[in-house]
C-alpha positions as CSV (number, residue, x, y, z in Angstrom):
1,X,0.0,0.0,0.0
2,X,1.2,3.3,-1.0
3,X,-0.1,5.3,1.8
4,X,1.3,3.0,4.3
5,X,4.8,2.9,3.2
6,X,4.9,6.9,3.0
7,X,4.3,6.5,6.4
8,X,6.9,4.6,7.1
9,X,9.1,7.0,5.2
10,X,8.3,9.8,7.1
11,X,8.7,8.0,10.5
12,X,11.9,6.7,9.0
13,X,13.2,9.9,8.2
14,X,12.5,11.3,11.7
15,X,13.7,8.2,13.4
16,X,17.5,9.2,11.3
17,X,16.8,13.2,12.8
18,X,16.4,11.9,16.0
19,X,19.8,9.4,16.2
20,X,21.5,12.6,15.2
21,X,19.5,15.2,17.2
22,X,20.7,12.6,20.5
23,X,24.1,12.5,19.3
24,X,25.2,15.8,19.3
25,X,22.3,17.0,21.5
26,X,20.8,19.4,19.2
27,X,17.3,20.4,18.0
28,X,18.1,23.3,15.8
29,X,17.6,21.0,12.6
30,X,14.0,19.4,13.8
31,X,11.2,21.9,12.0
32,X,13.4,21.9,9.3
33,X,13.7,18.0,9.1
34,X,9.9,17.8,9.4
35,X,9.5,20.6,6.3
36,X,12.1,18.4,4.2
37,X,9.3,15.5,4.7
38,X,6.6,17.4,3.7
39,X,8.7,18.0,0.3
40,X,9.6,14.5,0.7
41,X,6.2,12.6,0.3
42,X,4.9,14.9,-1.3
43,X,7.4,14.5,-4.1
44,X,7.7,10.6,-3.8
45,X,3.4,10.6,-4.0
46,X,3.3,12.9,-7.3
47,X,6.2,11.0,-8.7
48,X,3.9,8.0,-9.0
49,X,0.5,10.2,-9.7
50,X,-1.3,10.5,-13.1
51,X,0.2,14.3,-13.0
52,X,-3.1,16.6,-13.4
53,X,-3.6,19.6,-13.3
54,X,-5.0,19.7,-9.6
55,X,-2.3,17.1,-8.3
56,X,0.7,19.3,-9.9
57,X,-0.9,22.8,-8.1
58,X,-1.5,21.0,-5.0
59,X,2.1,19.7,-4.6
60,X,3.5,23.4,-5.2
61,X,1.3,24.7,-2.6
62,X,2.7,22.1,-0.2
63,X,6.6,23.0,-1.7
64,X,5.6,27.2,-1.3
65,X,4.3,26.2,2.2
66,X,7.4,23.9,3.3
67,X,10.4,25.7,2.1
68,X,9.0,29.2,3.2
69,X,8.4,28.1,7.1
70,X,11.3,25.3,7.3
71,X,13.8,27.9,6.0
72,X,12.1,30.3,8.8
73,X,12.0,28.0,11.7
74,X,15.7,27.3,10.9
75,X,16.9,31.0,10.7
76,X,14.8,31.7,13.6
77,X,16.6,29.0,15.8
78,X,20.3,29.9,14.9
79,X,19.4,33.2,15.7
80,X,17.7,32.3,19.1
81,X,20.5,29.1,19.9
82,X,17.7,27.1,21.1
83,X,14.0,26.1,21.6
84,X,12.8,26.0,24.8
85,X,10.4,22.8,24.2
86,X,13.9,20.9,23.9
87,X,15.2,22.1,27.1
88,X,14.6,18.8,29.0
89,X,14.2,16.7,25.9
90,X,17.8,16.8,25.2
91,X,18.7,15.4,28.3
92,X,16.4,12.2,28.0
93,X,16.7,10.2,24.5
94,X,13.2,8.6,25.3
95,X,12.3,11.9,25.2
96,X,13.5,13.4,22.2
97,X,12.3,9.9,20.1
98,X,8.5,10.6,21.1
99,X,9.2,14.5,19.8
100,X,10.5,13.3,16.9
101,X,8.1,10.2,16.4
102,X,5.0,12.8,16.4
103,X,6.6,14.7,14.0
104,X,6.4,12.2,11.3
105,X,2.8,11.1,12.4
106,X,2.3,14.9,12.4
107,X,3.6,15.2,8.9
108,X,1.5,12.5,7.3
109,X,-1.6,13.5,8.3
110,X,-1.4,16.4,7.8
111,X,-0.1,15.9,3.9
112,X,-3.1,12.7,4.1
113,X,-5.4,14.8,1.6
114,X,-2.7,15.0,-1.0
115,X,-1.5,12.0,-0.8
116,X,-4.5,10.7,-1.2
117,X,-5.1,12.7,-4.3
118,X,-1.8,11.9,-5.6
119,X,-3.0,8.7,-5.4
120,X,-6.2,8.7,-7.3
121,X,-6.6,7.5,-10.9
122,X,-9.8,9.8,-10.8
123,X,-9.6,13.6,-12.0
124,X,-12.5,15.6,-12.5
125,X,-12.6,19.2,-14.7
126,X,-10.8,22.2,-12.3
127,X,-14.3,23.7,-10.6
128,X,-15.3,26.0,-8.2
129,X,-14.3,24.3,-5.0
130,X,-10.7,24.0,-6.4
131,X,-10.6,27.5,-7.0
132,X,-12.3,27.8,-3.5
133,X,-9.6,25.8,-1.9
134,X,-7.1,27.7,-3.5
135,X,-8.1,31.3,-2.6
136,X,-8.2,29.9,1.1
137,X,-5.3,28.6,0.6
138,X,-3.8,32.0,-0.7
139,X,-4.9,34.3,1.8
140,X,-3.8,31.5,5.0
141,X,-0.2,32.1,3.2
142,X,-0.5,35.1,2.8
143,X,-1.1,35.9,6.8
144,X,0.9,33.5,7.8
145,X,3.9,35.1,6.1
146,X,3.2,38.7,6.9
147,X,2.3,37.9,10.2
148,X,5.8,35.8,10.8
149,X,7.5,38.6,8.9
150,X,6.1,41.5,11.2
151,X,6.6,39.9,14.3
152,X,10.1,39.2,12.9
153,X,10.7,42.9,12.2
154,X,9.6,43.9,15.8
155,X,12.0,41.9,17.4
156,X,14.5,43.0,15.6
157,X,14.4,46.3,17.4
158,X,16.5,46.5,21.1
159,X,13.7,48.7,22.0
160,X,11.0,46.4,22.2
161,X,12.9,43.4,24.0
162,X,10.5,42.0,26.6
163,X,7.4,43.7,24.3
164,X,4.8,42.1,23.3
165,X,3.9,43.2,19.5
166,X,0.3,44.5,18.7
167,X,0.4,46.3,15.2
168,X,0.0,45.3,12.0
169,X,-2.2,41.9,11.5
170,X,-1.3,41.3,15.0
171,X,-4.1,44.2,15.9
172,X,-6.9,41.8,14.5
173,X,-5.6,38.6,15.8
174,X,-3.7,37.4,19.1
175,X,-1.9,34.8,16.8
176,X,-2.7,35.8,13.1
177,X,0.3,33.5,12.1
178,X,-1.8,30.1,13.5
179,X,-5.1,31.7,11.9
180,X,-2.9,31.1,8.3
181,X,-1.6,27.9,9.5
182,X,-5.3,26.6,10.2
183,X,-6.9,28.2,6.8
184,X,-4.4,27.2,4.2
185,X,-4.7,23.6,5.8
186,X,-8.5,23.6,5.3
187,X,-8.1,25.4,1.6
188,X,-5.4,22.2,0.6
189,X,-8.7,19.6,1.9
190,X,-11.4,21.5,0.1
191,X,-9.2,21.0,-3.2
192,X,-8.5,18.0,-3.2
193,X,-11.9,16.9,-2.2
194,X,-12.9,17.9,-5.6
195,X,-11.4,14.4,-6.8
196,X,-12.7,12.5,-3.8
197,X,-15.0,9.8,-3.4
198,X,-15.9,7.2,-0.3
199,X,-13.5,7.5,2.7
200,X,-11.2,9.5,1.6
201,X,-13.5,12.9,2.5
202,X,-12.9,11.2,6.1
203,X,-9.3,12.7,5.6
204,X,-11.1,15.9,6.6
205,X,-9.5,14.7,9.9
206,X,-6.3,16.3,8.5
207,X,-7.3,19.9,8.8
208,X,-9.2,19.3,11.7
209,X,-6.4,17.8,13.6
210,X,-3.9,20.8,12.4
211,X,-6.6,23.0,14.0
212,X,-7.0,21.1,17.4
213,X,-3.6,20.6,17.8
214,X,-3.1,24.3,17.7
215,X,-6.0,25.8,19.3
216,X,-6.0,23.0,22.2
217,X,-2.6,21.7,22.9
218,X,0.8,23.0,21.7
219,X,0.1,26.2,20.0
220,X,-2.3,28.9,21.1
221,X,-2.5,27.4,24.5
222,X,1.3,27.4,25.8
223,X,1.9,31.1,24.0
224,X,-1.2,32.4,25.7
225,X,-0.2,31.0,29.7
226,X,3.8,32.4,28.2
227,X,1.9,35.8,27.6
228,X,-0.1,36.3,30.8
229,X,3.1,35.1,32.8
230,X,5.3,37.7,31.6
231,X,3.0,40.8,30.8
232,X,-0.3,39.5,32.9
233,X,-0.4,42.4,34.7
234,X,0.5,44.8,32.6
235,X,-2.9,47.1,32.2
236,X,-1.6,47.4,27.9
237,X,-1.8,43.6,28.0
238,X,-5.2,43.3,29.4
239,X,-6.7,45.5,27.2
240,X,-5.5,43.5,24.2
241,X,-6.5,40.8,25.7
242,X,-10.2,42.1,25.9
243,X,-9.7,44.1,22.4
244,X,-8.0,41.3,20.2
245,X,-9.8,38.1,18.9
246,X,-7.8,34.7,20.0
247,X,-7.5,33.5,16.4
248,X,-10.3,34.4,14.0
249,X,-9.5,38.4,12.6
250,X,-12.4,40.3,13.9
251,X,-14.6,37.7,15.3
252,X,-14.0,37.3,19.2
253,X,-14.8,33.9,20.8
C-alpha cells in the first residue's frame, strides 16, 4: 500500500533526525527536518501520480508552504540558539524519540489529503471548490507570512525586548500566524476533495487535527499561559487581551 509505506518514510526519516538530534544533542535541525518531509512525500506521492492539473498545483502549494516556514523555523533558531520545548528533551533520549516520532505522524496526516489525491486514478474538470480551496489557501499564506514577517521585524528592534507586539495583522488577531496555518490547511482539503470519493473525504481529519492541535494543545495554549506570565499584569496587556480576537480576525470567541 502506498499510503502505508509513505508513512513509514516519514517515520523513517525522523527516526534518522532523532539518532542525530541525541548524538550531538541538538534540535536546531528538527522543523526543518519535518518541512524536508513534507517536500519529501509529497514529491515521492506525485512522482507515481497520473500528474493533473489539480495534483501538480497541489504539490506546489505544499513546496511554497514547506520551504517558506522550514527555512524560517531554521533561521529563527540559529538566531535564538535554542528552543525551549527541547530544554529537557535533550537530556532524555526517550524523550526526544516521542518529539520526533509525532513529528512524522504529524507530517502524514497532515499531507493525508494530498496523498490521497496523488493517489487517485480519478480527475474531474478544475471547478469552483478547487478555485475555492485555492483562494483559502492563498490568503492563509499570505497571513501566515506577513504575520511571521512582522513579528520578525519587531524583534528585531532592542527597543521592544520584553514587548509584546500588537500592530499590523497582530491588531486583529492574538496569533494571526496560526489563523494562516489553520486556513491554508482547510483550503489544501477542500481542493482536493474535488477528486474524492468514499472515505477518503474522512481525511477531513487532517485539517481538523492541524486546528485542534493548535487551538488546544501545543500552540495557542502554551503562548497564551507564556503571555499572561510575563506581561499578565500589565494594564496594555489586558486591554489586548479584551480588544483582540484569539484567532479568527475580527470575530471574538
Amino acid at each position: 500500500n502506498e499510503i502505508l509505506r509513505l508513512l513509514y518514510i516519514s517515520l523513517g526519516v525522523q527516526w534518522v533526525g532523532c539518532t542525530l538530534a541525541v548524538l550531538f544533542k541538538t534540535e536546531k535541525f528538527y522543523d526543518l527536518t519535518g518541512s524536508l518531509t513534507f517536500l519529501l512525500l509529497s514529491h515521492l506521492s506525485f512522482d507515481k501520480s497520473i500528474k493533473s492539473r489539480r495534483q501538480t498545483v497541489q504539490c506546489w502549494l505544499v513546496f511554497a508552504w514547506a520551504v517558506r516556514l522550514g527555512l524560517f523555523l531554521f533561521i529563527r533558531i540559529l538566531k535564538d540558539g535554542e528552543d525551549k520545548r527541547f530544554n529537557k528533551a535533550k537530556k532524555d533520549p526517550s524523550v526526544m524519540f516521542k518529539f520526533w516520532t509525532i513529528q512524522g505522524i504529524w507530517v502524514f496526516i497532515t499531507l493525508l489529503p494530498t496523498l490521497l489525491l496523488n493517489s487517485s486514478r480519478r480527475d474531474p474538470p478544475i471547478g469552483n471548490r478547487d478555485y475555492i480551496g485555492w483562494s483559502i489557501w492563498i490568503i492563509g499564506f499570505i497571513f501566515e507570512v506577513v504575520a511571521d514577517a512582522q513579528k520578525s521585524y519587531f524583534r528585531a528592534f532592542p527597543e521592544n525586548r520584553g514587548k509584546f507586539i500588537s500592530s499590523g495583522l497582530w491588531s486583529i488577531s492574538r496569533h494571526p500566524n496560526y489563523f494562516g496555518e489553520i486556513s491554508l490547511w482547510f483550503g489544501m482539503y477542500i481542493s482536493c476533495s474535488a477528486a474524492f470519493s468514499g472515505f477518503e473525504y474522512l481525511s477531513v481529519m487532517s485539517p481538523v487535527l492541524v486546528m485542534l492541535l493548535i487551538t488546544k494543545l501545543s500552540g495557542i495554549p502554551l503562548l497564551e499561559a507564556a503571555g499572561l506570565k510575563k506581561w499578565g499584569e500589565d494594564p496594555e496587556y489586558q486591554r489586548y487581551l479584551e480588544n483582540t480576537p484569539v484567532l479568527i480576525p475580527f470575530i471574538k470567541t
